[in-house]
PyMOL commands that place a pseudoatom at each C-alpha (Angstrom):
pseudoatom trace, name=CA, resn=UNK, resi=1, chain=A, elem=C, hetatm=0, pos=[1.006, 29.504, 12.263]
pseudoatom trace, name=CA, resn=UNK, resi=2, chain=A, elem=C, hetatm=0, pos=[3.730, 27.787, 10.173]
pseudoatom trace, name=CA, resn=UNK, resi=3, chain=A, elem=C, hetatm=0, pos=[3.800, 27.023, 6.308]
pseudoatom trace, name=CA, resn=UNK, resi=4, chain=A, elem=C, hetatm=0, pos=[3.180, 23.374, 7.176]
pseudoatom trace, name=CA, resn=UNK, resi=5, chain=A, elem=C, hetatm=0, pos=[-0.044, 23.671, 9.263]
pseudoatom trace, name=CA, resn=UNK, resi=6, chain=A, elem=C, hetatm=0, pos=[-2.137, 23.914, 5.906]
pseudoatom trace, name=CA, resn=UNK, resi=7, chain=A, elem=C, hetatm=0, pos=[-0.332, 21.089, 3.650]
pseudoatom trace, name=CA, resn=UNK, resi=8, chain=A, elem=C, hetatm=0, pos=[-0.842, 19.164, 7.078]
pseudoatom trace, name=CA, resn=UNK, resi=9, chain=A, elem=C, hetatm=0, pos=[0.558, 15.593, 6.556]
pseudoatom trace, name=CA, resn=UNK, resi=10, chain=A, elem=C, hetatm=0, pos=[0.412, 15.781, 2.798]
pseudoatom trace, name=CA, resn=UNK, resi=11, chain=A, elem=C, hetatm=0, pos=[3.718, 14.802, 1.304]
pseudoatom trace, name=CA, resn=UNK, resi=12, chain=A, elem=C, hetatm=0, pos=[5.264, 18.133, -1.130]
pseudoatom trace, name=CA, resn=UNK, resi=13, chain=A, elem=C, hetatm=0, pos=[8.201, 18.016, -3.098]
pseudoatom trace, name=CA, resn=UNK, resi=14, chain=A, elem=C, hetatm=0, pos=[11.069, 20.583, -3.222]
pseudoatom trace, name=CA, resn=UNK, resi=15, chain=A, elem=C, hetatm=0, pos=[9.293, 23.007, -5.314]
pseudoatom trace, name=CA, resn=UNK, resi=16, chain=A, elem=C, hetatm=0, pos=[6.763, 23.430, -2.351]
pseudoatom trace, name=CA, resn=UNK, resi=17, chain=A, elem=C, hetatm=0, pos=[9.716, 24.336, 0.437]
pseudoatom trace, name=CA, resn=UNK, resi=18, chain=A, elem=C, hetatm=0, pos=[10.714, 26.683, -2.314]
pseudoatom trace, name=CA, resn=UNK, resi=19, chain=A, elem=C, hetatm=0, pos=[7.312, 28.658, -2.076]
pseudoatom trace, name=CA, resn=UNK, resi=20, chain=A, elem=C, hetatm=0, pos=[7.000, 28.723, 1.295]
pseudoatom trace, name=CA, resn=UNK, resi=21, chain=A, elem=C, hetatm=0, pos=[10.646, 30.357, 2.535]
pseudoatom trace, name=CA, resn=UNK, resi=22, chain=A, elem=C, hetatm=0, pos=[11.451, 32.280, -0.929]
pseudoatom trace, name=CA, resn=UNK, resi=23, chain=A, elem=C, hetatm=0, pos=[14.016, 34.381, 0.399]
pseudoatom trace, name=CA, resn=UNK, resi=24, chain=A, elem=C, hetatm=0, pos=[16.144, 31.338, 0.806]
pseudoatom trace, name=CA, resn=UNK, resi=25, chain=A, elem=C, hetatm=0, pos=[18.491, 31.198, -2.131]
pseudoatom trace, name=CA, resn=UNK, resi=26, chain=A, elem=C, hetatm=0, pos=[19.748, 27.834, -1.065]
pseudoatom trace, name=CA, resn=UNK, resi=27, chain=A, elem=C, hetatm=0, pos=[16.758, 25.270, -0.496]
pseudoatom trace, name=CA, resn=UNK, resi=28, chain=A, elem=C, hetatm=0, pos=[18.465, 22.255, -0.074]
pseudoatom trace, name=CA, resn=UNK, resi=29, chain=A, elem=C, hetatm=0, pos=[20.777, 23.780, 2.705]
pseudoatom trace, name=CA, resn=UNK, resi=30, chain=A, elem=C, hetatm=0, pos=[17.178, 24.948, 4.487]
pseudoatom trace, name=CA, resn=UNK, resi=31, chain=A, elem=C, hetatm=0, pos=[15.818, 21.047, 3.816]
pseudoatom trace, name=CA, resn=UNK, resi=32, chain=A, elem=C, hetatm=0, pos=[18.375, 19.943, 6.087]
pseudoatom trace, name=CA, resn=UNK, resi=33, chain=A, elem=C, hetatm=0, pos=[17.936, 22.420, 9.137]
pseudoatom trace, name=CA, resn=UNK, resi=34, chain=A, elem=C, hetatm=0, pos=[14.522, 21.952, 9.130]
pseudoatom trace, name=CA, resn=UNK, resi=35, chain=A, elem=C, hetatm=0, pos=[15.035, 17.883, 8.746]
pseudoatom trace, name=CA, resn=UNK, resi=36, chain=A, elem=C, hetatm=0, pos=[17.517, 18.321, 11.841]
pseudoatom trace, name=CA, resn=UNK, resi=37, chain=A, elem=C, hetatm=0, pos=[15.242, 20.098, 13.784]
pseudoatom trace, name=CA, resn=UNK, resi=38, chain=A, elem=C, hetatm=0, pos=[12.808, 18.261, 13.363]
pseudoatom trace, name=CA, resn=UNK, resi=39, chain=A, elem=C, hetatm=0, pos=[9.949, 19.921, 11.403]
pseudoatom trace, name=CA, resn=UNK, resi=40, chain=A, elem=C, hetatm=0, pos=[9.997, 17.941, 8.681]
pseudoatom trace, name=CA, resn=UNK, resi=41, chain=A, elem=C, hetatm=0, pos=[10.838, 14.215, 7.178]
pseudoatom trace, name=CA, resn=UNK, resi=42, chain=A, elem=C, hetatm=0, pos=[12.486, 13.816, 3.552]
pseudoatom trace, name=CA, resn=UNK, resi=43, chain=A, elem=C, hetatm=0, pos=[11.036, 10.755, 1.927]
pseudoatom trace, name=CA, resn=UNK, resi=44, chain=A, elem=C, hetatm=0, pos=[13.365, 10.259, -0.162]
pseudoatom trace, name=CA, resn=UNK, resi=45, chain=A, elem=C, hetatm=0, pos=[15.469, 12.336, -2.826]
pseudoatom trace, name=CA, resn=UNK, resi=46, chain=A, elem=C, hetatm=0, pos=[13.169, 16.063, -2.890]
pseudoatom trace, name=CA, resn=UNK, resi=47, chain=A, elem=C, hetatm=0, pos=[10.289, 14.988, -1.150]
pseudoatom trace, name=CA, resn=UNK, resi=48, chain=A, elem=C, hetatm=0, pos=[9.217, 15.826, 2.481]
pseudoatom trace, name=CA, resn=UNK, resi=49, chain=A, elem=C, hetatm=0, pos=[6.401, 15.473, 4.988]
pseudoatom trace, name=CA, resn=UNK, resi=50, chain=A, elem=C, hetatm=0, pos=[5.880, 18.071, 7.573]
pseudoatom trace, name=CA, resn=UNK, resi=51, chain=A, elem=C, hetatm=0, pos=[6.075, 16.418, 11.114]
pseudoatom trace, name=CA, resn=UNK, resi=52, chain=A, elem=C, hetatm=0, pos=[3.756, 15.972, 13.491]
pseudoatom trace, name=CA, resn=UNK, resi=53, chain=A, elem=C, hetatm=0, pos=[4.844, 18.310, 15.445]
pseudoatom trace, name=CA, resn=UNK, resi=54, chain=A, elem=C, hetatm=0, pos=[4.391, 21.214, 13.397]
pseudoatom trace, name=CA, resn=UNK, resi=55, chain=A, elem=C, hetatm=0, pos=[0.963, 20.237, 12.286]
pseudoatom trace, name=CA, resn=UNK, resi=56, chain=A, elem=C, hetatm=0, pos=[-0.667, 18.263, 14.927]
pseudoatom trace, name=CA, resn=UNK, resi=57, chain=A, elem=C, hetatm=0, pos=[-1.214, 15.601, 12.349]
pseudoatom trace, name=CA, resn=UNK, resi=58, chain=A, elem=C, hetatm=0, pos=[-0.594, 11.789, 12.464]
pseudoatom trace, name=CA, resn=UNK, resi=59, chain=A, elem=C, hetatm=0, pos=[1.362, 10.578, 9.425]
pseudoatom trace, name=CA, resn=UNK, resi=60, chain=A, elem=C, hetatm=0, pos=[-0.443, 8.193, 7.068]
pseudoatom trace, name=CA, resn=UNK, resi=61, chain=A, elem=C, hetatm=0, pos=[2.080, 5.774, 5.575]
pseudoatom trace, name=CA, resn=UNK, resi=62, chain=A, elem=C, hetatm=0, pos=[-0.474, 4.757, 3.203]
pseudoatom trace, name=CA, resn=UNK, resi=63, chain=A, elem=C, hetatm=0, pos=[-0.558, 8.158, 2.234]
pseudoatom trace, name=CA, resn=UNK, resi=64, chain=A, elem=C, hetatm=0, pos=[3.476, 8.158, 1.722]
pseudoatom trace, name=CA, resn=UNK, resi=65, chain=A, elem=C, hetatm=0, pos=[3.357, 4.890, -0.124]
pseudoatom trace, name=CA, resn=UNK, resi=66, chain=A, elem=C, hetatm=0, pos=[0.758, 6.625, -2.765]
pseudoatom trace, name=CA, resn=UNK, resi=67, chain=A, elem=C, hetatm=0, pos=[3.497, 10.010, -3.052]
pseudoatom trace, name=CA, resn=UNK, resi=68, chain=A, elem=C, hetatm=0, pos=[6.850, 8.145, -2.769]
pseudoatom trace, name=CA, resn=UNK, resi=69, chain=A, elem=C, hetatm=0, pos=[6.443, 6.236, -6.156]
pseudoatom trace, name=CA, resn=UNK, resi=70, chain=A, elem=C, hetatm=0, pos=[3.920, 6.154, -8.447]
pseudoatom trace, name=CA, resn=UNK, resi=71, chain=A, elem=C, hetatm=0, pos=[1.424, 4.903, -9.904]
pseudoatom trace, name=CA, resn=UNK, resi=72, chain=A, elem=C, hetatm=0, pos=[0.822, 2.636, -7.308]
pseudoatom trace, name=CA, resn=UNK, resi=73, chain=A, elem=C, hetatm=0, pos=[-1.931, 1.625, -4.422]
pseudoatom trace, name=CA, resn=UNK, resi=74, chain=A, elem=C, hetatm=0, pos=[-1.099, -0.187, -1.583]
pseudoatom trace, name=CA, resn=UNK, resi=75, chain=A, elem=C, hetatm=0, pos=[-1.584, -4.151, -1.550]
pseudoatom trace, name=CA, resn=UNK, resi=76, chain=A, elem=C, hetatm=0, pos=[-0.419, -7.154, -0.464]
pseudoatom trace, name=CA, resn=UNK, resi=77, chain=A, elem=C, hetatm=0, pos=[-0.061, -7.935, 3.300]
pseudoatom trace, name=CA, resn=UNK, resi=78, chain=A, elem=C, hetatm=0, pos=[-0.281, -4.337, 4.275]
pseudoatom trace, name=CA, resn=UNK, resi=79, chain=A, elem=C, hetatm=0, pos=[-3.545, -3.820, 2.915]
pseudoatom trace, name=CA, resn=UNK, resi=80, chain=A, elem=C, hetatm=0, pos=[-4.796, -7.252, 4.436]
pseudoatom trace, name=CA, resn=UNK, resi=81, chain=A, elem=C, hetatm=0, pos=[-3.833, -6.295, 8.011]
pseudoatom trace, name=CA, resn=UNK, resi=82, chain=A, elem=C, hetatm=0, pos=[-5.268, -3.000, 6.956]
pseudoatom trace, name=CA, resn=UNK, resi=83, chain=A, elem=C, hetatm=0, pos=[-8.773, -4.612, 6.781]
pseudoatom trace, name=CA, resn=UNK, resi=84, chain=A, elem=C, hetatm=0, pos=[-7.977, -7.044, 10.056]
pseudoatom trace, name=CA, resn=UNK, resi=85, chain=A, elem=C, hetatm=0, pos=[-7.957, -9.642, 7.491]
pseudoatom trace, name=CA, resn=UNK, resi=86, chain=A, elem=C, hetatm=0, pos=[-4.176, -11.437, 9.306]
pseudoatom trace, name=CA, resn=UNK, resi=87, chain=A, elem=C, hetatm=0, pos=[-3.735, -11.115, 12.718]
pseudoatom trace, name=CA, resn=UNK, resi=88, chain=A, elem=C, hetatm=0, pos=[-0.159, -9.926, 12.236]
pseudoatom trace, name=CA, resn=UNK, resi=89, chain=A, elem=C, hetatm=0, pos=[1.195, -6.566, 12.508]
pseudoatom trace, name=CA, resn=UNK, resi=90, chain=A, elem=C, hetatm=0, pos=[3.032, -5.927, 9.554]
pseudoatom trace, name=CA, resn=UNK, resi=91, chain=A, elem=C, hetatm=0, pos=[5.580, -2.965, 9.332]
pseudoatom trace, name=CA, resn=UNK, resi=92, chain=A, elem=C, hetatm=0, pos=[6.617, -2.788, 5.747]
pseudoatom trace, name=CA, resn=UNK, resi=93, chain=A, elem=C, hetatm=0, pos=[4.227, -1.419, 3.031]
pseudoatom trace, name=CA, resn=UNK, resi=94, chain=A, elem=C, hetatm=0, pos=[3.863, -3.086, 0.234]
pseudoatom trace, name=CA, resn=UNK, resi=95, chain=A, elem=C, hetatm=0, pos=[2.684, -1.427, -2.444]
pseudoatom trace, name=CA, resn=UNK, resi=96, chain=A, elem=C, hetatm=0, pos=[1.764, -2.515, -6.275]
pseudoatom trace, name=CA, resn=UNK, resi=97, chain=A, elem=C, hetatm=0, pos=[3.115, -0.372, -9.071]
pseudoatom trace, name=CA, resn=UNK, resi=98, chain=A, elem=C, hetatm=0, pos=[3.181, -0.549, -13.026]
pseudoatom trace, name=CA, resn=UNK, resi=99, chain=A, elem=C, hetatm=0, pos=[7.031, 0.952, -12.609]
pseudoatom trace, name=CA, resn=UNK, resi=100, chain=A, elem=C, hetatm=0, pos=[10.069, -1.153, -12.033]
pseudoatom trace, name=CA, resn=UNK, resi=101, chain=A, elem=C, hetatm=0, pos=[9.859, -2.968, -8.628]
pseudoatom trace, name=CA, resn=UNK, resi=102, chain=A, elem=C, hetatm=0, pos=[11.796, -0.641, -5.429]
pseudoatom trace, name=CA, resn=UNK, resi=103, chain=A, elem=C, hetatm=0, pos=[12.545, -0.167, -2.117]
pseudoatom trace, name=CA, resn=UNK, resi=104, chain=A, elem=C, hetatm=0, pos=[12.282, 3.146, -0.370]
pseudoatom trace, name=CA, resn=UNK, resi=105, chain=A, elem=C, hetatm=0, pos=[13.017, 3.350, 3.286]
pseudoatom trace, name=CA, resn=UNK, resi=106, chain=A, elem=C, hetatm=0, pos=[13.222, 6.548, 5.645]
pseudoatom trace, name=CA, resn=UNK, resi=107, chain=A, elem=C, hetatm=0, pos=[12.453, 8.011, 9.209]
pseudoatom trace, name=CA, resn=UNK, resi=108, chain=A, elem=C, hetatm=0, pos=[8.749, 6.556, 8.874]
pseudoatom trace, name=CA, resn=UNK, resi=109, chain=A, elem=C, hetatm=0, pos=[9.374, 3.315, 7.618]
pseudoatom trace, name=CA, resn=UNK, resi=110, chain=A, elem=C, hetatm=0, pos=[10.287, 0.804, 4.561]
pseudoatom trace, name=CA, resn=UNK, resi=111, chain=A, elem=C, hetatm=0, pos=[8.492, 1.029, 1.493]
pseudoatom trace, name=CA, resn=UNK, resi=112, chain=A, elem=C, hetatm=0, pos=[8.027, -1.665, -1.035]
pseudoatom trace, name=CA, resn=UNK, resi=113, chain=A, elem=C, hetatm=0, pos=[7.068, -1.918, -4.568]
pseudoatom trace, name=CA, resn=UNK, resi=114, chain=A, elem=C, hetatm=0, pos=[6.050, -4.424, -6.750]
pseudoatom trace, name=CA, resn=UNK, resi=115, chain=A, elem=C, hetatm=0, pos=[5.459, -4.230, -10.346]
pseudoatom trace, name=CA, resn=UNK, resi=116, chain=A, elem=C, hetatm=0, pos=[2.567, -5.709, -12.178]
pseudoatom trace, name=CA, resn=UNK, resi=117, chain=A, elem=C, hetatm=0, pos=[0.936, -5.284, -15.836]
pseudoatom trace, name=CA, resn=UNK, resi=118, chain=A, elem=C, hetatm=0, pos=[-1.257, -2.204, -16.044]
pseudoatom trace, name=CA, resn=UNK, resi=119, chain=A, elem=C, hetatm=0, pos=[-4.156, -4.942, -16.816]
pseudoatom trace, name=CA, resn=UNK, resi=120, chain=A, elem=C, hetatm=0, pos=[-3.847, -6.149, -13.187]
pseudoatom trace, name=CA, resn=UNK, resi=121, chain=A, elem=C, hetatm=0, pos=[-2.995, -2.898, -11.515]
pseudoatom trace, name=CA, resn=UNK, resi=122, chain=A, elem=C, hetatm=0, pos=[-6.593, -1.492, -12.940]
pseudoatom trace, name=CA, resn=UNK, resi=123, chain=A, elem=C, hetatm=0, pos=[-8.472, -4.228, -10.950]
pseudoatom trace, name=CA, resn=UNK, resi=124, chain=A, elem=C, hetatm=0, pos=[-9.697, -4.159, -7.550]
pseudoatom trace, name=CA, resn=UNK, resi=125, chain=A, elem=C, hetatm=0, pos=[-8.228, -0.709, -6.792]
pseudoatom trace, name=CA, resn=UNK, resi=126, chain=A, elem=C, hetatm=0, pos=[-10.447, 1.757, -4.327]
pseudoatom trace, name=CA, resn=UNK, resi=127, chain=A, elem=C, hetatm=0, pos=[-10.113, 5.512, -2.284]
pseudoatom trace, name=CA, resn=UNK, resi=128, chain=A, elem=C, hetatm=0, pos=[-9.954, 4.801, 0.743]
pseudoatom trace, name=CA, resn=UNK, resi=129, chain=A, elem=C, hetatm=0, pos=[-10.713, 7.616, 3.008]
pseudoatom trace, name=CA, resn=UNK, resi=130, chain=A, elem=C, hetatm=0, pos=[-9.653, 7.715, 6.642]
pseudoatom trace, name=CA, resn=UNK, resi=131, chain=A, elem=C, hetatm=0, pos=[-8.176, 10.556, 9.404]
pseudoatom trace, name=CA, resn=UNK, resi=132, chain=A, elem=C, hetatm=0, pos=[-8.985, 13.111, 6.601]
pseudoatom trace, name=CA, resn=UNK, resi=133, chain=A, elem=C, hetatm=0, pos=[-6.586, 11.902, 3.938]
pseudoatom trace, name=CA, resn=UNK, resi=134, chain=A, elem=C, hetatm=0, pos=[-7.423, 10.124, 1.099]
pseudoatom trace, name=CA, resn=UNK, resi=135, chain=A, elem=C, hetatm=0, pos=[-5.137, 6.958, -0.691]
pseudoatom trace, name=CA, resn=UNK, resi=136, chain=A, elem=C, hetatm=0, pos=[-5.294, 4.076, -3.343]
pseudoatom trace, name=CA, resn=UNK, resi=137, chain=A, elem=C, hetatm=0, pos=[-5.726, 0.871, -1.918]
pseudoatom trace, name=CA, resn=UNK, resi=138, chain=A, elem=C, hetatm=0, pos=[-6.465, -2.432, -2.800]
pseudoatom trace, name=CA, resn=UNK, resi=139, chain=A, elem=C, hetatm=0, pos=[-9.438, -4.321, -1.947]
pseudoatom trace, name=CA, resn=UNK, resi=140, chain=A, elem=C, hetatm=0, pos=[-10.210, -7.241, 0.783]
pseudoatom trace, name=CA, resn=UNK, resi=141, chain=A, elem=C, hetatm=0, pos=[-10.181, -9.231, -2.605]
pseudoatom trace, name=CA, resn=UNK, resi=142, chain=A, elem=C, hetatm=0, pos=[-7.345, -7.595, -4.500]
pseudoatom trace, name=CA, resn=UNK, resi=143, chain=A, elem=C, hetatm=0, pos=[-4.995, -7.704, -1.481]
pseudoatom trace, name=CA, resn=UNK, resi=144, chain=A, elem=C, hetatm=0, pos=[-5.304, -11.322, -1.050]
pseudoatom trace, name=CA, resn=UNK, resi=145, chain=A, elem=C, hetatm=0, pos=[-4.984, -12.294, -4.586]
pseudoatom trace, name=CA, resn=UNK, resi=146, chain=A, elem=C, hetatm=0, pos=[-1.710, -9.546, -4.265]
pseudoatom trace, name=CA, resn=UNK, resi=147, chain=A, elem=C, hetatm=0, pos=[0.180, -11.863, -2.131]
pseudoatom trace, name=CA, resn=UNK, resi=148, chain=A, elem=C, hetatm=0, pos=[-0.789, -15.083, -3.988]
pseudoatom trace, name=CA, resn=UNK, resi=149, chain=A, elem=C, hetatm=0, pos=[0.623, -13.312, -7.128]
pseudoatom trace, name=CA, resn=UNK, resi=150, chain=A, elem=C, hetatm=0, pos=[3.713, -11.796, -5.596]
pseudoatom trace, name=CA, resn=UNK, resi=151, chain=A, elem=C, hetatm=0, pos=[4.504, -15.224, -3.775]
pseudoatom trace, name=CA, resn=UNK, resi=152, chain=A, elem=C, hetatm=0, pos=[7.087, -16.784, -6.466]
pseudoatom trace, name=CA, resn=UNK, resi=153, chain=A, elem=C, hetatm=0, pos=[7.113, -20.382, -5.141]
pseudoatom trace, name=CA, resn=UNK, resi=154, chain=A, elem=C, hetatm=0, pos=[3.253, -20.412, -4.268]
pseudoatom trace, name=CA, resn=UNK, resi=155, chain=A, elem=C, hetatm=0, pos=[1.513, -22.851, -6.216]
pseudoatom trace, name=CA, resn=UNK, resi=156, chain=A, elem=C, hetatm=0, pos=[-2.376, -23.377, -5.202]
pseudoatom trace, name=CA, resn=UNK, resi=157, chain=A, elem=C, hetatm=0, pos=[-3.309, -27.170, -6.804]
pseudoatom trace, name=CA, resn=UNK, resi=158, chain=A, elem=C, hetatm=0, pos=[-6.040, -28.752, -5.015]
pseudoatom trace, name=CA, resn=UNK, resi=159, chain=A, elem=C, hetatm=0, pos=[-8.267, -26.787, -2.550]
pseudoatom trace, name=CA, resn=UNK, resi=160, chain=A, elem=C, hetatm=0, pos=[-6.857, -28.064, 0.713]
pseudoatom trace, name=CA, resn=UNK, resi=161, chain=A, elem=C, hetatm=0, pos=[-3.580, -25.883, -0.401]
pseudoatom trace, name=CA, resn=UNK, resi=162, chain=A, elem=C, hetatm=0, pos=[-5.718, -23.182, -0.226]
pseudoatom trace, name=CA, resn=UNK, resi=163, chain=A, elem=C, hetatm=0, pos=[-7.295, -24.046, 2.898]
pseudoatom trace, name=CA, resn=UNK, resi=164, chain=A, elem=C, hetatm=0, pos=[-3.440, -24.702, 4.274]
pseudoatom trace, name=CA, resn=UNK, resi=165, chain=A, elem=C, hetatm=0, pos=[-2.083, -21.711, 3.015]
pseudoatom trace, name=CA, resn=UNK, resi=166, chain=A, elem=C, hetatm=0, pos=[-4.998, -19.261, 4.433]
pseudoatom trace, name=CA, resn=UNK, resi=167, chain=A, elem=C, hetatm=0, pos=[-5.421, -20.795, 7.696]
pseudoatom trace, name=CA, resn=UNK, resi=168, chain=A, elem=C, hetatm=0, pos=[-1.784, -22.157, 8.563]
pseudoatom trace, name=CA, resn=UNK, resi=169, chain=A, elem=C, hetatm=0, pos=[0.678, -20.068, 7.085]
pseudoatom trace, name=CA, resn=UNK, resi=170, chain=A, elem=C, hetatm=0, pos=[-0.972, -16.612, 6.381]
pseudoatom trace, name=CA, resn=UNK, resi=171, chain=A, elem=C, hetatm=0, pos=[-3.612, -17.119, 9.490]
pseudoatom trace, name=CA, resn=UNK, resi=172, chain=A, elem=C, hetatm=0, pos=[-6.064, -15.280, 7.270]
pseudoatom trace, name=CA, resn=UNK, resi=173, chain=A, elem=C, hetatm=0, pos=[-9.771, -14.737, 8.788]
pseudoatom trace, name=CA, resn=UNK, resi=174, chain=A, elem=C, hetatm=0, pos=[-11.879, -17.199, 6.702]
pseudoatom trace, name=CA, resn=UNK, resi=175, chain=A, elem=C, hetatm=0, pos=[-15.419, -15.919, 7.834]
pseudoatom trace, name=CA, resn=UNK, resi=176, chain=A, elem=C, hetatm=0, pos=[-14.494, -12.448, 5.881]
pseudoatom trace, name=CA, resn=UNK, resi=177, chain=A, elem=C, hetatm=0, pos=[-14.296, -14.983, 2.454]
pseudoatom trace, name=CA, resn=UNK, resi=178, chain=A, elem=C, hetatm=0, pos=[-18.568, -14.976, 2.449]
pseudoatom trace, name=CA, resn=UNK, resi=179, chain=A, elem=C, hetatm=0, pos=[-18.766, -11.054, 1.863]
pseudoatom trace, name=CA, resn=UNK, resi=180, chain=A, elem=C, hetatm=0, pos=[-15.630, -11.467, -1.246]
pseudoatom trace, name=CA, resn=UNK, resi=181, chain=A, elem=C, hetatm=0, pos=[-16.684, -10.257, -4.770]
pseudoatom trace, name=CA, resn=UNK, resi=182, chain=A, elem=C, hetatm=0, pos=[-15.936, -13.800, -6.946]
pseudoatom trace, name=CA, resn=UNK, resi=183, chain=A, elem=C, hetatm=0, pos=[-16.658, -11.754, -10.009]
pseudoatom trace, name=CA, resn=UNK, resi=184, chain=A, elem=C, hetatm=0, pos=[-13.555, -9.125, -8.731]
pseudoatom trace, name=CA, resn=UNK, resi=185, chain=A, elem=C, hetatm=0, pos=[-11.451, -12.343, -8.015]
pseudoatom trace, name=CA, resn=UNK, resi=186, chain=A, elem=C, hetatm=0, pos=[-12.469, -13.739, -11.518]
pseudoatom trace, name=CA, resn=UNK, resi=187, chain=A, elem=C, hetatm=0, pos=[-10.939, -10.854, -12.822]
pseudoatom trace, name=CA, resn=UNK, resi=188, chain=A, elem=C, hetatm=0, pos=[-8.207, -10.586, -10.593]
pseudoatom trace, name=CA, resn=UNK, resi=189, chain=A, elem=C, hetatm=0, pos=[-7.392, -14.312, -12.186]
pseudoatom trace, name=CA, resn=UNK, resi=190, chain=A, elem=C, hetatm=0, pos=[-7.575, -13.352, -15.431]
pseudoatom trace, name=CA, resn=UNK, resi=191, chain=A, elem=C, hetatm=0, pos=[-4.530, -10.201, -15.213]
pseudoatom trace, name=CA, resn=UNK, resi=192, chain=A, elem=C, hetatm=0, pos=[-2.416, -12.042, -12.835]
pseudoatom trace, name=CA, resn=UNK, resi=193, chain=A, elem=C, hetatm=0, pos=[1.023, -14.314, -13.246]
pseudoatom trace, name=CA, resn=UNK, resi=194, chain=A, elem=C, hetatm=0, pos=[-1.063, -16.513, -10.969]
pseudoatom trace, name=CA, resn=UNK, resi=195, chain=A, elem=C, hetatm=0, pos=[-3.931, -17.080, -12.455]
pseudoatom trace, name=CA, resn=UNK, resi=196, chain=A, elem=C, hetatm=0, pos=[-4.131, -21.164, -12.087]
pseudoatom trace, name=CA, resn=UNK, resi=197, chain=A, elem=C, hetatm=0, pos=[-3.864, -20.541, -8.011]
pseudoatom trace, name=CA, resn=UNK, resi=198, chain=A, elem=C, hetatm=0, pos=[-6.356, -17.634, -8.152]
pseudoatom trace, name=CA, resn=UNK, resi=199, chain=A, elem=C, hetatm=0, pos=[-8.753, -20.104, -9.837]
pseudoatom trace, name=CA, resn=UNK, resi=200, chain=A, elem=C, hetatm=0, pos=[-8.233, -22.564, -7.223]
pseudoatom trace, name=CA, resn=UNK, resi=201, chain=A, elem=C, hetatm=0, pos=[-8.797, -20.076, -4.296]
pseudoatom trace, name=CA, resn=UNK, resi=202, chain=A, elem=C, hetatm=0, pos=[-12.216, -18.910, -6.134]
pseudoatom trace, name=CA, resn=UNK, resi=203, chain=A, elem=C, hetatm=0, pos=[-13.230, -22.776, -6.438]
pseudoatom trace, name=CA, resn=UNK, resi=204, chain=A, elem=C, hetatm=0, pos=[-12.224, -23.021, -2.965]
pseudoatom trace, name=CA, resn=UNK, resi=205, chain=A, elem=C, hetatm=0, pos=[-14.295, -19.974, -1.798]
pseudoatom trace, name=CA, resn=UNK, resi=206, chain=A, elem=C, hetatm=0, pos=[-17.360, -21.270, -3.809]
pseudoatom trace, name=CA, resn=UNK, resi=207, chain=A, elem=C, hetatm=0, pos=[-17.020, -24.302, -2.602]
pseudoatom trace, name=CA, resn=UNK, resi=208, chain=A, elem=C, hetatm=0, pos=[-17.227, -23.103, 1.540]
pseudoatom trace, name=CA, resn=UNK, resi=209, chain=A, elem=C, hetatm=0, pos=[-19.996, -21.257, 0.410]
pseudoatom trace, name=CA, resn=UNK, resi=210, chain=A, elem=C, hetatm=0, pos=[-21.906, -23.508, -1.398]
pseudoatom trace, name=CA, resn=UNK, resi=211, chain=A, elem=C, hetatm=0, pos=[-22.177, -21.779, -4.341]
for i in range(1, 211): cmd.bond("trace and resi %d" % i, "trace and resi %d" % (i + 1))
show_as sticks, trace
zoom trace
C-alpha cells in the first residue's frame, strides 16, 4: 500500500508529503519526482492530489475547486451542467469566492474564481455528496442566478429577455424552472449586483407557472 491510498483523491498540501516520506530532508525536490512519475498532481504552489493511479480513485474537480482557493463553492455554468440544467459540456470551473477574483489552471484543468459579497456567497450554497467525496456547491437556483450576476453586459428588462436569454443563448432546460425555490431566488435578488434582472427572471418564472 502507498501513503496516498488512504488520503485517496483528497487534495493535501506540502505539510502532508512531509509526513508521509520524513526521511526526506528536501520535500520539494521529492514533489517533483513523484509529479514526474506520475503519482501525484500539484495544484498549484504546495498543493497536490494523489493520481489515479496510485489510488484507484477518479479525481473530482469539484473537489479541487473547493481546496485550490477558498472560501468558495462551485457556481455558475459548471454547476448548471452539473445538474443537466445546459446541454453544453463545459470544461472550466467556475467557482464563487468572497476573495479577490483568480485563475488557477493545472494538469486537471482551469479553475475560475469569482468574487462576490459574503451576503451573496451565504445564499443558496449546499454539500453535495457524490463518488464518496463531499464539496460546496451551488444550487439549481443559485447557479443560474450566478451567471446572470457574473454576466457584466446582461441586462434582464422585460420577460421575453428572459425567455431569450434561457432558451436561445444559454439553451437552459425550462421544465426544471417549476421545481425552483422563488423564495431562494428572492433572496438571491436581494445580495446580488443584479438584482433588477433577478427580479425579472422570478416574475418571469411566476409568470410560466401561474403563480
Amino acid at each position: 500500500m502507498t501513503p496516498f491510498e488512504n488520503i485517496g483523491n483528497i487534495p493535501f498540501d506540502v505539510n502532508v508529503l512531509s509526513a508521509f516520506f520524513p526521511n526526506h530532508k528536501h520535500i520539494n525536490e521529492k514533489a517533483r519526482a513523484l509529479e514526474k512519475n506520475g503519482q501525484i498532481i500539484r495544484l498549484k504552489k504546495g498543493m497536490y492530489v494523489a493520481s489515479k493511479m496510485e489510488t484507484g480513485k477518479e479525481l473530482s474537480k469539484e473537489l479541487i475547486a473547493n481546496h485550490i482557493y477558498g472560501p468558495s463553492y462551485v457556481g455558475c455554468e459548471y454547476a448548471m451542467r452539473y445538474y443537466g440544467l445546459i446541454p453544453e459540456r463545459v470544461y472550466q470551473v467556475t467557482s464563487v469566492t468572497t476573495k479577490h477574483s483568480r485563475d488557477f489552471e493545472n494538469a486537471v484543468g482551469r479553475f475560475s474564481y469569482q468574487n462576490c459579497s459574503p451576503e451573496y456567497f451565504a445564499v443558496g450554497v449546499r454539500i453535495e455528496q457524490a463518488d464518496g467525496v463531499s464539496f460546496l456547491i451551488a444550487t439549481p437556483e443559485k447557479a443560474l442566478c450566478d451567471v446572470i450576476n457574473f454576466s457584466k453586459c446582461l441586462n434582464l428588462r422585460f420577460m421575453k429577455d428572459v425567455e431569450s436569454y434561457l432558451e436561445e443563448d444559454i439553451r437552459f432546460d425550462t421544465d426544471a424552472l417549476e421545481n425552483f425555490d422563488i423564495e431562494l431566488l428572492e433572496r438571491c435578488a436581494i445580495a446580488s449586483r443584479k438584482q433588477s434582472s433577478i427580479n425579472t427572471l422570478i416574475k418571469y418564472i411566476k409568470h410560466v407557472r401561474h403563480l
